[in-house]
C-alpha positions in Angstrom: 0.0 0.0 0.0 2.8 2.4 0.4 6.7 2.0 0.9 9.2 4.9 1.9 12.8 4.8 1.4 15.5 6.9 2.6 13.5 9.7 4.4 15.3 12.6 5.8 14.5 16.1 7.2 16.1 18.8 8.3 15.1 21.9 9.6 17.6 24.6 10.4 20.1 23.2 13.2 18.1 19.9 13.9 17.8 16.9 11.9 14.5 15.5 12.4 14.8 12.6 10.3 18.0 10.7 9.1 17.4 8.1 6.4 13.6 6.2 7.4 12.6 3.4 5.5 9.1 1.7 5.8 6.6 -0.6 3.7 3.0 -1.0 4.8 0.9 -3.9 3.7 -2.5 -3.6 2.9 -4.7 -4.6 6.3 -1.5 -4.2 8.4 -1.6 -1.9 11.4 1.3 0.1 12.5 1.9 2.5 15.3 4.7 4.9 15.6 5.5 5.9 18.9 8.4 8.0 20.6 9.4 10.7 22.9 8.4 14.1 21.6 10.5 15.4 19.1 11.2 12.2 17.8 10.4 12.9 14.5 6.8 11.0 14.6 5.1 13.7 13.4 7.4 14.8 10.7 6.9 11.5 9.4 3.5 11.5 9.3 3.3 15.2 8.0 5.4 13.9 5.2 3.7 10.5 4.3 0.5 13.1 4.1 1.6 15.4 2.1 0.6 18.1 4.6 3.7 18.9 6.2 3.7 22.8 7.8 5.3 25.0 5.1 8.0 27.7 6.0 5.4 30.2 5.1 1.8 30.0 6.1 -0.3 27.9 8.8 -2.8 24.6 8.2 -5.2 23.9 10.5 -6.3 20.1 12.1 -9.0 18.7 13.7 -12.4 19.2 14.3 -14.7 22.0 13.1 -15.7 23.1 17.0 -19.1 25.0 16.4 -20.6 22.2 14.3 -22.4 19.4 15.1 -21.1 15.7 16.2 -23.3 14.8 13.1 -21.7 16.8 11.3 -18.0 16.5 12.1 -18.3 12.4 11.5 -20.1 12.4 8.5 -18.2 15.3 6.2 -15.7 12.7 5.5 -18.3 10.6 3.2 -20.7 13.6 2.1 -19.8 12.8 -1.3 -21.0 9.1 -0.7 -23.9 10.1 1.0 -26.3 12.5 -1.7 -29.5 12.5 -2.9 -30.9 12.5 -6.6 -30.6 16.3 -6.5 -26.9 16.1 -5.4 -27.5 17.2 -2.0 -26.8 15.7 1.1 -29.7 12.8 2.5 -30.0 13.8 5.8 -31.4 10.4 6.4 -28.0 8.5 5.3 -25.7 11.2 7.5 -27.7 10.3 10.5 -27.7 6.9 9.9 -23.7 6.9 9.4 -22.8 9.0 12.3 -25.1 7.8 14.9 -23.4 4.5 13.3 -19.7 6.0 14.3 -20.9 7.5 17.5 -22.2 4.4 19.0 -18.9 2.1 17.5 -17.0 4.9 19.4 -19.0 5.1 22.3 -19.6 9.4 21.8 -21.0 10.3 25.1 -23.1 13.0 23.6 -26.5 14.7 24.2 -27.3 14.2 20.9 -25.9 13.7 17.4 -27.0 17.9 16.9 -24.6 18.9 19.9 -22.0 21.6 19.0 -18.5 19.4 19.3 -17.0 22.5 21.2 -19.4 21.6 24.5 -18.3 17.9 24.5 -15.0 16.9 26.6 -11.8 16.6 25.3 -12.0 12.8 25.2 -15.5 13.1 23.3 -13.8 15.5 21.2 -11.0 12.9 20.3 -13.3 10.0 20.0 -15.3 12.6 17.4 -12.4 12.9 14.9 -10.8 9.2 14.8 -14.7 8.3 14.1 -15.1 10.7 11.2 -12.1 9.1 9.8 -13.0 5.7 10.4 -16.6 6.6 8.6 -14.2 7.8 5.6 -13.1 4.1 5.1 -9.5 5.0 3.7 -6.8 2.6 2.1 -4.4 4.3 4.8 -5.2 6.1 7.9 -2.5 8.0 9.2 -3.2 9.4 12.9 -1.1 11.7 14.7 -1.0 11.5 18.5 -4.6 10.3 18.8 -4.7 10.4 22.4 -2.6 13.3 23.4 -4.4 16.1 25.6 -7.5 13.9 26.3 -9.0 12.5 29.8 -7.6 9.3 30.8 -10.9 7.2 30.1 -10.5 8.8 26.6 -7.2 6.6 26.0 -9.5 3.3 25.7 -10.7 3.8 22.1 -12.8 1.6 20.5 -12.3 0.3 16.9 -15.0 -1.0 14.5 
């Protein structure tokens, strides 16, 4: 599914990453762990394509003021429309009370802002949009970090 040879970075002073090699077969999972700093999350910005340029900012994560609903299903809106090429309401329902109850969302309802949910909710939110996305490769960086302890125990379809 995807192979990297001979990966290096360097930022001005520090060498992040010094020649990293890595093949990933298709239903394999891998985890890449390490102290911060490590270069994990170079990596990972670099398999992605999304690596923070010199000039400019990217943002991450989840879109705060909108719903749980929303934030798991906008992975798969383009799966999910209508004859009239809008999105079924009916099918993103479906697919992220789906998500929310495989990741055990402890959540008011599915129309709760994710800004008002804990941290841990919040987490559990965006691995389960991406999960809903079905990808070839999921690449997640630092899942866990920031969130409640109970948070750390997510569950996996």
């Amino acid at each position: 599914m995807l192979e990297l040879k001979h990966i290096s970075k360097i930022f001005p002073g520090v060498k992040a990453l010094d020649d990293v090699s890595l093949t990933f077969l298709q239903g394999e999972i891998h985890a890449l762990m390490g102290e911060n700093g490590s270069g994990k999350s170079t990596l990972m910005k670099i398999i992605t394509g999304i690596y923070q340029p010199d000039i400019g900012e990217k943002e991450e994560g989840l879109m705060l003021d909108f719903s749980v609903r929303t934030n798991i299903s906008i992975t798969i809106w383009s799966r999910i429309l209508n004859q009239f090429r809008k999105i079924s309401v009916k099918k993103e329902k479906t697919a992220a009370s789906f998500m929310a109850d495989k990741m055990n969302i402890n959540t008011p309802s599915m129309d709760t802002s994710v800004g008002s949910l804990s941290g841990g909710n919040q987490q559990k939110v965006s691995i389960g949009k991406w999960l809903a996305a079905a990808c070839d490769i999921l690449i997640i960086d630092e899942p866990t970090a920031g969130g409640d302890v109970g948070a750390k125990n997510i569950y996996m379809i």
